[in-house]
N, CA, C and O atoms as CSV, one atom per row, in Angstrom:
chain,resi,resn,atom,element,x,y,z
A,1,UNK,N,N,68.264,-5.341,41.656
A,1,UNK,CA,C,68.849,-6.628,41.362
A,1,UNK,C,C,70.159,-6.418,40.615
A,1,UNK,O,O,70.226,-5.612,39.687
A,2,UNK,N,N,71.253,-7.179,41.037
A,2,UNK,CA,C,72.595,-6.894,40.153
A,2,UNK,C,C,72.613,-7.764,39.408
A,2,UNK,O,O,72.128,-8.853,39.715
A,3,UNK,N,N,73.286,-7.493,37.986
A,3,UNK,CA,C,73.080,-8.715,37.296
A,3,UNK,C,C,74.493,-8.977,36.813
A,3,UNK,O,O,74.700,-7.791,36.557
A,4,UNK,N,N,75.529,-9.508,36.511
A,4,UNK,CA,C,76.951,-10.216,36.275
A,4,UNK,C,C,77.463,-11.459,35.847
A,4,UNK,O,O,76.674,-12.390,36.010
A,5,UNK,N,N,78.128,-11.635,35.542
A,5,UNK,CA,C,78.413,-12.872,34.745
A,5,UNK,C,C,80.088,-13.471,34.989
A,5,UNK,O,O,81.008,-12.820,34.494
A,6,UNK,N,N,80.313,-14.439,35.593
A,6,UNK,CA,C,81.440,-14.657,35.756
A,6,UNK,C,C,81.894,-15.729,34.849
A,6,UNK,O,O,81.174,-16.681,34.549
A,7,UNK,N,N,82.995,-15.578,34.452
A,7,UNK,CA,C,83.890,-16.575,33.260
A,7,UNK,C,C,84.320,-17.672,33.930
A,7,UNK,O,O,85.069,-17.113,34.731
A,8,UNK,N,N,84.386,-18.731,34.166
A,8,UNK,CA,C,84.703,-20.068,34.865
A,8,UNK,C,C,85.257,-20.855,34.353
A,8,UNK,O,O,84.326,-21.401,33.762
A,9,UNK,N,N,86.503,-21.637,33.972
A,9,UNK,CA,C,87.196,-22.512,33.399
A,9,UNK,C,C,87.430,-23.774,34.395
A,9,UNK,O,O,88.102,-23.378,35.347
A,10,UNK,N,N,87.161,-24.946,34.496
A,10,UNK,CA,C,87.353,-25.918,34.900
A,10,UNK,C,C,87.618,-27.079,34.282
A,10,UNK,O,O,86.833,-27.509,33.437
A,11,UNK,N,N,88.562,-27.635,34.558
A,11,UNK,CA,C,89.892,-29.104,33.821
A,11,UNK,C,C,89.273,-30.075,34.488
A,11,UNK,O,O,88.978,-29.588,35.580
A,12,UNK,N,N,88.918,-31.172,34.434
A,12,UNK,CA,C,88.603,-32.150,35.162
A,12,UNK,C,C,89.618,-32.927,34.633
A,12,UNK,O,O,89.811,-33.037,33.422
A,13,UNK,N,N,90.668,-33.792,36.004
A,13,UNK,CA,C,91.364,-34.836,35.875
A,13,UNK,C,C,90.483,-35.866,35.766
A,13,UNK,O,O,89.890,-36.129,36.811
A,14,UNK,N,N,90.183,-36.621,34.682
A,14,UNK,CA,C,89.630,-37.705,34.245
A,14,UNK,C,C,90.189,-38.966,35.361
A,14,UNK,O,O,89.578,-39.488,36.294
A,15,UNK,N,N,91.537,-39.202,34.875
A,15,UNK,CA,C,92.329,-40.303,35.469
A,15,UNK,C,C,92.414,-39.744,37.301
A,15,UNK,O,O,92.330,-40.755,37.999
A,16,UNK,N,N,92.495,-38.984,37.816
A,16,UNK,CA,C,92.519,-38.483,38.947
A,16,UNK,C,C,91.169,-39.353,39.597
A,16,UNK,O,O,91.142,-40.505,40.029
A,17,UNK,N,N,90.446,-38.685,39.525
A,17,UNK,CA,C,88.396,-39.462,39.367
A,17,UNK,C,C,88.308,-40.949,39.360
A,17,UNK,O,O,87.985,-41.780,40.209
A,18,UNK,N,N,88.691,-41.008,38.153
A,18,UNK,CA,C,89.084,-42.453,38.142
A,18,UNK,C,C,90.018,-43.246,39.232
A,18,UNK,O,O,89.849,-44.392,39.649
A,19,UNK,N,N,90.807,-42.534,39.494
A,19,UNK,CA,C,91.881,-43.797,40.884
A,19,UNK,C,C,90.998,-43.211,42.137
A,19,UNK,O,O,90.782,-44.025,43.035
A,20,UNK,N,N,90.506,-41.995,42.286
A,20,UNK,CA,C,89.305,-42.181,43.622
A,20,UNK,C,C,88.554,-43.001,43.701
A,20,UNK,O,O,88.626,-43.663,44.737
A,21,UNK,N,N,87.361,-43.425,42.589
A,21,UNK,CA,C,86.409,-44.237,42.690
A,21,UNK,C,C,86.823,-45.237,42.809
A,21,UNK,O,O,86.179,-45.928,43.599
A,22,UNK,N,N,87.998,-45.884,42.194
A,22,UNK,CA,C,88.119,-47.558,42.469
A,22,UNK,C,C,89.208,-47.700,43.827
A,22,UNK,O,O,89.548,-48.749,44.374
A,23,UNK,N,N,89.602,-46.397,44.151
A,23,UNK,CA,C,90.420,-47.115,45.554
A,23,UNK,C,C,89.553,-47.547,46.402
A,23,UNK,O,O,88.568,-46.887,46.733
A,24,UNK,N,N,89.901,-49.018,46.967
A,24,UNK,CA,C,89.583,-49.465,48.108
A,24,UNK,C,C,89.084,-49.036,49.349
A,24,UNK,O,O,88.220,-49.554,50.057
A,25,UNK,N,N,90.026,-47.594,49.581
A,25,UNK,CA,C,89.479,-47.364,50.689
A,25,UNK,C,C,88.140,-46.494,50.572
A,25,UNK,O,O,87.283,-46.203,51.406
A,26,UNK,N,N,88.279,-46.212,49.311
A,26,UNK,CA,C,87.018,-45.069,49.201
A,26,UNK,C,C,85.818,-46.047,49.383
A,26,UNK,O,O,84.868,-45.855,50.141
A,27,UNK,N,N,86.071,-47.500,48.290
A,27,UNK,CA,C,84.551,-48.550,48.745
A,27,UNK,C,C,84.435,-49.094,50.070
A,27,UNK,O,O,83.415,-49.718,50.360
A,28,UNK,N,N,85.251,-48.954,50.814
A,28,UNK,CA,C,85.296,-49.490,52.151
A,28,UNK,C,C,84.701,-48.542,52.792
A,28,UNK,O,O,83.731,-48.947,53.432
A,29,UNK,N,N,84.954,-47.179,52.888
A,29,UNK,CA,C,83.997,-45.964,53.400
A,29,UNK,C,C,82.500,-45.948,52.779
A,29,UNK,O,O,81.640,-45.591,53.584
A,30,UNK,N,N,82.223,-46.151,51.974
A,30,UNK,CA,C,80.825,-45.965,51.080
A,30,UNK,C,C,80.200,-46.869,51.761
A,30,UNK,O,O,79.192,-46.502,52.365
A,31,UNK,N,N,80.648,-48.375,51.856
A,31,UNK,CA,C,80.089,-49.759,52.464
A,31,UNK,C,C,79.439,-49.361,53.951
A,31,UNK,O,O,78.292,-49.471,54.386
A,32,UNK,N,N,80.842,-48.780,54.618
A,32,UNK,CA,C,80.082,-48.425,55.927
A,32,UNK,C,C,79.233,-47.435,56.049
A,32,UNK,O,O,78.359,-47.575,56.905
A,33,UNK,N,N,79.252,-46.225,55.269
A,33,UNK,CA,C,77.914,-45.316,55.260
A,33,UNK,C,C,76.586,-45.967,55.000
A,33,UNK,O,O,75.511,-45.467,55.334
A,34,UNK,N,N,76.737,-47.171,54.353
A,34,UNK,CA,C,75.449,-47.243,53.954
A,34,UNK,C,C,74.905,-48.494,54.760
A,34,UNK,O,O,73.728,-48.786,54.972
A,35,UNK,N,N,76.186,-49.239,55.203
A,35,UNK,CA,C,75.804,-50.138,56.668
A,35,UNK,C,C,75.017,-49.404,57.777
A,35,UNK,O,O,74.029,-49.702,58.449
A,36,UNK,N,N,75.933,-48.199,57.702
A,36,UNK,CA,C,74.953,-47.219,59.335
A,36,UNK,C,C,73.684,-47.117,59.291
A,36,UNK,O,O,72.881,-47.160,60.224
A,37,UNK,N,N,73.429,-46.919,57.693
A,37,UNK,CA,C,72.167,-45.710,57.310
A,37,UNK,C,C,71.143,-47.439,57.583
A,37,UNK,O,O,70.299,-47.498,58.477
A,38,UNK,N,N,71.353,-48.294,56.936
A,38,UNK,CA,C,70.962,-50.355,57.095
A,38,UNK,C,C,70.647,-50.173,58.692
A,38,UNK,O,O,69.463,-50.142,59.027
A,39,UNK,N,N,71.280,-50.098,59.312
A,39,UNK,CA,C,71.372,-50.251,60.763
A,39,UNK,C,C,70.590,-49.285,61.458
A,39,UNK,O,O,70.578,-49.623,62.642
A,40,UNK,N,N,69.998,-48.347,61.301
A,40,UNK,CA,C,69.780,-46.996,61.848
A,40,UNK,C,C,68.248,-47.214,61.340
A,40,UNK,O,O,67.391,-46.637,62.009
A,41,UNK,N,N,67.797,-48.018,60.179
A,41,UNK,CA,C,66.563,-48.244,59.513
A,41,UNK,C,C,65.937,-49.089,60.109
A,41,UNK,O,O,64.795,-48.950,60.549
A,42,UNK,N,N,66.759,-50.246,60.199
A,42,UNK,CA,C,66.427,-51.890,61.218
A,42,UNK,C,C,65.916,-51.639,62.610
A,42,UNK,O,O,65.047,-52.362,63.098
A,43,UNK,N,N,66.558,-50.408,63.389
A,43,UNK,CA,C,66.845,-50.348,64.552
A,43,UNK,C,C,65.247,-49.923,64.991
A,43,UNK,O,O,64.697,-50.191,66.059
A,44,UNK,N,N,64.779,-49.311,64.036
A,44,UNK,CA,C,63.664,-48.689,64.136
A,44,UNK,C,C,61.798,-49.777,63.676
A,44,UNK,O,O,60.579,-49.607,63.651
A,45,UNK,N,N,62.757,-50.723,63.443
A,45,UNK,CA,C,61.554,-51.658,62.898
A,45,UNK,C,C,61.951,-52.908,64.234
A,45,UNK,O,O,62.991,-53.332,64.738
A,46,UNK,N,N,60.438,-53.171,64.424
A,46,UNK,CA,C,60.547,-54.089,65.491
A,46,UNK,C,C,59.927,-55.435,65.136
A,46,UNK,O,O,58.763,-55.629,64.786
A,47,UNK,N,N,60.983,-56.408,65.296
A,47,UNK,CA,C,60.711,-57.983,64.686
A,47,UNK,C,C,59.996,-58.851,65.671
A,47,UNK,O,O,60.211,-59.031,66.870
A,48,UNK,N,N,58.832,-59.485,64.635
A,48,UNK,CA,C,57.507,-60.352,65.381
A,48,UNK,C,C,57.831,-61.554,65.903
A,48,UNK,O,O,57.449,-62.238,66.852
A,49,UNK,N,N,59.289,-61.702,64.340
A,49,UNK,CA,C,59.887,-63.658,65.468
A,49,UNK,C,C,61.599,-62.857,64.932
A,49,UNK,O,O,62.134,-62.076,64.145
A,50,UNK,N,N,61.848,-63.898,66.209
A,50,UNK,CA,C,63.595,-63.707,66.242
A,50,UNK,C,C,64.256,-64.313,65.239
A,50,UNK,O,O,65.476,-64.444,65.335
A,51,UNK,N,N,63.417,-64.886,63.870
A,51,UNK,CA,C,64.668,-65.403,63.089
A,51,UNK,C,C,64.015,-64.521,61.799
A,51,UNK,O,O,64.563,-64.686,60.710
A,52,UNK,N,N,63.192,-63.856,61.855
A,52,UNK,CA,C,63.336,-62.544,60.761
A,52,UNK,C,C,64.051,-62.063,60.341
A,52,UNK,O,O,64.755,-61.534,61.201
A,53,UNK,N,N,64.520,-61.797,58.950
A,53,UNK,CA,C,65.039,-61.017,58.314
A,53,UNK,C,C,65.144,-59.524,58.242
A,53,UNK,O,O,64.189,-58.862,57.832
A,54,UNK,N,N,66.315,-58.943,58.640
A,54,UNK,CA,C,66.117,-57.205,58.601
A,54,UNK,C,C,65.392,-56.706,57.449
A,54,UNK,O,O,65.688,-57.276,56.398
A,55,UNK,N,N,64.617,-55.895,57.380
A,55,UNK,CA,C,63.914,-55.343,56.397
A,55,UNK,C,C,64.687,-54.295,55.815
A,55,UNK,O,O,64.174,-53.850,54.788
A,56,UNK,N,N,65.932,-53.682,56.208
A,56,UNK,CA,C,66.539,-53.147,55.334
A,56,UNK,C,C,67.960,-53.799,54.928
A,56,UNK,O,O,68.632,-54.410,55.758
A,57,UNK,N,N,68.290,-53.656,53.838
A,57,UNK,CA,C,69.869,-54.195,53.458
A,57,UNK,C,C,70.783,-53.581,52.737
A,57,UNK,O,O,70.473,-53.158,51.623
A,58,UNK,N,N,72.040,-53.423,53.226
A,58,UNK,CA,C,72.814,-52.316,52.440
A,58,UNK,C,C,73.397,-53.602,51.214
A,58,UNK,O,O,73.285,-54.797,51.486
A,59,UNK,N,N,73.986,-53.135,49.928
A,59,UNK,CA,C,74.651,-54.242,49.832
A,59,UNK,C,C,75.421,-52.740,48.462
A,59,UNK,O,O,74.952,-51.663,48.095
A,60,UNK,N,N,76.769,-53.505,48.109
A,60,UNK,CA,C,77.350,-52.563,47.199
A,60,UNK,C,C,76.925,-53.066,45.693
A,60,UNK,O,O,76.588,-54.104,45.124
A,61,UNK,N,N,77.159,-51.632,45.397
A,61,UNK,CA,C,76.342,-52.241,43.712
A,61,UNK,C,C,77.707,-52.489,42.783
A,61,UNK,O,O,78.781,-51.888,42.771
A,62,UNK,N,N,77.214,-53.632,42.005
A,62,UNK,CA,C,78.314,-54.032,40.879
A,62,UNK,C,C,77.708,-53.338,39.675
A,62,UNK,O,O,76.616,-53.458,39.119
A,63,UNK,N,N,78.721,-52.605,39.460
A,63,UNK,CA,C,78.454,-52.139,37.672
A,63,UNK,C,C,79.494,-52.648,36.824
A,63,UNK,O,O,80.445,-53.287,37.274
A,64,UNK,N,N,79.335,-52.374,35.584
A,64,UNK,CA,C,80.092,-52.906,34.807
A,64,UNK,C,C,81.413,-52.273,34.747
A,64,UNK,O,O,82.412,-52.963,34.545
A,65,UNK,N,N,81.487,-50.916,34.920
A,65,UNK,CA,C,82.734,-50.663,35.321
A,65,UNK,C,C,82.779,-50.620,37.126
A,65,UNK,O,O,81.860,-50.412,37.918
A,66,UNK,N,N,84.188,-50.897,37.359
A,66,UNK,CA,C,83.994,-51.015,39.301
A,66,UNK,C,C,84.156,-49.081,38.989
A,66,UNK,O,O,84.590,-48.384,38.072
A,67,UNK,N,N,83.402,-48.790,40.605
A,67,UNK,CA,C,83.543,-48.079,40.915
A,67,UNK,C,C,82.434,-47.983,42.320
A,67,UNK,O,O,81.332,-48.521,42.427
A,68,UNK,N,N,83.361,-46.862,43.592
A,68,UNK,CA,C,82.687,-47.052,44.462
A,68,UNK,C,C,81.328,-46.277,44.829
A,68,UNK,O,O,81.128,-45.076,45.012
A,69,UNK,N,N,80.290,-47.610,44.880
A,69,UNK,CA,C,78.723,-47.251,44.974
A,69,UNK,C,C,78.218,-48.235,46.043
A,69,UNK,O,O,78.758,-49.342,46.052
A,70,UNK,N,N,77.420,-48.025,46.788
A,70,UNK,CA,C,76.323,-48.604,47.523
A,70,UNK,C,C,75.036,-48.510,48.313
A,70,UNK,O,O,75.270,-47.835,49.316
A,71,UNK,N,N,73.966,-48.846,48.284
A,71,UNK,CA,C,72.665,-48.581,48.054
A,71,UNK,C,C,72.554,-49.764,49.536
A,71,UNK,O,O,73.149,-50.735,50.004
A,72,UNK,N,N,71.052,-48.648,49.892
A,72,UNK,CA,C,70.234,-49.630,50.821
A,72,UNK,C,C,68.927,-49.910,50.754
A,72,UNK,O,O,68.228,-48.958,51.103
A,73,UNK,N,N,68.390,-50.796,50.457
A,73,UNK,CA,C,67.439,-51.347,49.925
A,73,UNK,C,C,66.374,-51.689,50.993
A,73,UNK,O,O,66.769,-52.147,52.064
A,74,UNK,N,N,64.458,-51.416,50.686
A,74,UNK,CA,C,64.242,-52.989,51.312
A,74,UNK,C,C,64.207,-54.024,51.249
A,74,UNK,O,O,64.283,-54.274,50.046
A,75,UNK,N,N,64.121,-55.083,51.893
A,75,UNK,CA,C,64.689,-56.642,51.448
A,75,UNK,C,C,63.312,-57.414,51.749
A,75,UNK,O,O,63.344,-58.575,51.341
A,76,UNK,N,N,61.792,-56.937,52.535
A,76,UNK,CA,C,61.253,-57.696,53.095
A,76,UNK,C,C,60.070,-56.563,52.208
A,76,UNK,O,O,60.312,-55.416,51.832
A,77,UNK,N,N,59.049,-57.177,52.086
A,77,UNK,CA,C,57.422,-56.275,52.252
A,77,UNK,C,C,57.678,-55.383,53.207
A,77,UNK,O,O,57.795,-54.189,52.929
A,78,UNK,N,N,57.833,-55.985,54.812
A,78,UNK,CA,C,57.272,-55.323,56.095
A,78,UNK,C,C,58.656,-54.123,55.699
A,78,UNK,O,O,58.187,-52.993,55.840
A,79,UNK,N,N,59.295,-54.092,55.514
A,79,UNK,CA,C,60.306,-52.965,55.002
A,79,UNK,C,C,59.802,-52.003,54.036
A,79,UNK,O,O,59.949,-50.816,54.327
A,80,UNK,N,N,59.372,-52.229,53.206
A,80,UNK,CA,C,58.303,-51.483,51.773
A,80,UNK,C,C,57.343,-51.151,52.789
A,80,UNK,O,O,57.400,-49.990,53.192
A,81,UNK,N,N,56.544,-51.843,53.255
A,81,UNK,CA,C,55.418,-50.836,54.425
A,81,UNK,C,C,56.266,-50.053,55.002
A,81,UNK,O,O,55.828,-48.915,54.832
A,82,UNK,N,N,57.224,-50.011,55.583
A,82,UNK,CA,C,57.861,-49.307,56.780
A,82,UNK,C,C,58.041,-47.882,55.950
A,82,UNK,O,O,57.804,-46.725,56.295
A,83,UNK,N,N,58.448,-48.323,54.971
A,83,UNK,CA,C,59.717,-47.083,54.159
A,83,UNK,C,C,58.517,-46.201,53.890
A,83,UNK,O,O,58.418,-45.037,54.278
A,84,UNK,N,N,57.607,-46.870,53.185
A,84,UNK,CA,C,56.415,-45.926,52.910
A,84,UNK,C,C,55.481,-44.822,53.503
A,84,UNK,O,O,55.213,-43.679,53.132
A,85,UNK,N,N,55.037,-45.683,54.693
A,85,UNK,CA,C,54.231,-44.886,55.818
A,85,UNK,C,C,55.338,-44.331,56.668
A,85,UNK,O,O,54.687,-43.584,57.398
A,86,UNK,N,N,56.513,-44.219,57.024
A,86,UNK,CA,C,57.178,-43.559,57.976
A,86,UNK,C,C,58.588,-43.337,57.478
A,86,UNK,O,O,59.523,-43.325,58.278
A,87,UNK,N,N,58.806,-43.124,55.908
A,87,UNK,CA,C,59.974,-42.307,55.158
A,87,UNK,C,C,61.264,-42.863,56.032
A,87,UNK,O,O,61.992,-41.968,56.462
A,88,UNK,N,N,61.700,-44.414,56.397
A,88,UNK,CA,C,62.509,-44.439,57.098
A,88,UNK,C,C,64.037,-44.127,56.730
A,88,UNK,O,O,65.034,-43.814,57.380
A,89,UNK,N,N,63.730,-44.379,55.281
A,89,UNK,CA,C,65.096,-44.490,54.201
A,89,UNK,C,C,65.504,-43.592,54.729
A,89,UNK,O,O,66.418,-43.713,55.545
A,90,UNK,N,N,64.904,-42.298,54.402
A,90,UNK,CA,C,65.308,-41.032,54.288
A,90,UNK,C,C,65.494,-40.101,55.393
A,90,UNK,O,O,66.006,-38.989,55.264
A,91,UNK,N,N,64.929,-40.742,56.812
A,91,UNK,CA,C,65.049,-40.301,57.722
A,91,UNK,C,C,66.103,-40.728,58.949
A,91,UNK,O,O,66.247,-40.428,60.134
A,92,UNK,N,N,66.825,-41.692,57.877
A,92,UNK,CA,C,68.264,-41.906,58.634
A,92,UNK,C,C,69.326,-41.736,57.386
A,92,UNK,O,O,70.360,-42.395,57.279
A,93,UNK,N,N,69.011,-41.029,56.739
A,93,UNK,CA,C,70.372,-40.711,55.687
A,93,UNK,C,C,71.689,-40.332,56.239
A,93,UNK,O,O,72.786,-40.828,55.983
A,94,UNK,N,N,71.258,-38.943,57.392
A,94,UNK,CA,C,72.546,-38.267,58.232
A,94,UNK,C,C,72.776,-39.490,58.742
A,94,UNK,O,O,73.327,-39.053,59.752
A,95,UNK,N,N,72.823,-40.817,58.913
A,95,UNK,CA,C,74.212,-41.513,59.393
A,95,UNK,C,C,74.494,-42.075,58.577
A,95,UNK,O,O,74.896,-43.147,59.031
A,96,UNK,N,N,74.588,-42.073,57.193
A,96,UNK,CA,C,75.531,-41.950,56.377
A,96,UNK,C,C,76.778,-40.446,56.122
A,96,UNK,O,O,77.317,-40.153,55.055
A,97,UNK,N,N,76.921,-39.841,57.251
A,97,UNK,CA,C,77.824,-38.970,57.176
A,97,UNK,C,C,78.685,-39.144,57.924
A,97,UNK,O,O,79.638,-38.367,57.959
């Protein structure tokens, strides 16, 4: 086994970080990753009446400071069953890429 130690110095631009997360276009990209991953979840759940509600929902999260975040949720029970017994969340993550 080799054993070594490397010295590492890293600066983080604070303000740099900061104008990524709140540009626009970065929340406009996040929105649609997590629309796909919404869409890719739904697609897979099959509705009993046609004016049902998707059981999954992307929506962007407000924090107190802005910055770009967004989450997909379930929105229904039959979504919480779904996610549970057949891991749907997580088994459409890659189209959020």
């Amino acid at each position: 086994m080799v054993d070594f130690k490397v010295d590492v110095k890293l600066a983080v631009n604070r303000e740099a970080i900061e104008q990524l997360l709140t540009n626009p276009a970065v929340f406009a990209d996040v929105k649609r990753r997590a629309d796909r991953i919404a869409d890719g979840a739904n697609a897979g759940v099959e509705k009993q009446r046609p004016d049902e509600d998707d059981p999954y929902l992307s929506t962007e999260l407000v924090l107190e400071e802005p910055r770009a975040a967004a989450s997909v949720i379930t929105r229904t029970n039959r979504g919480k069953r779904d996610n549970l017994r057949h891991g749907t969340l997580l088994k459409n993550l890659d189209r959020g890429r």
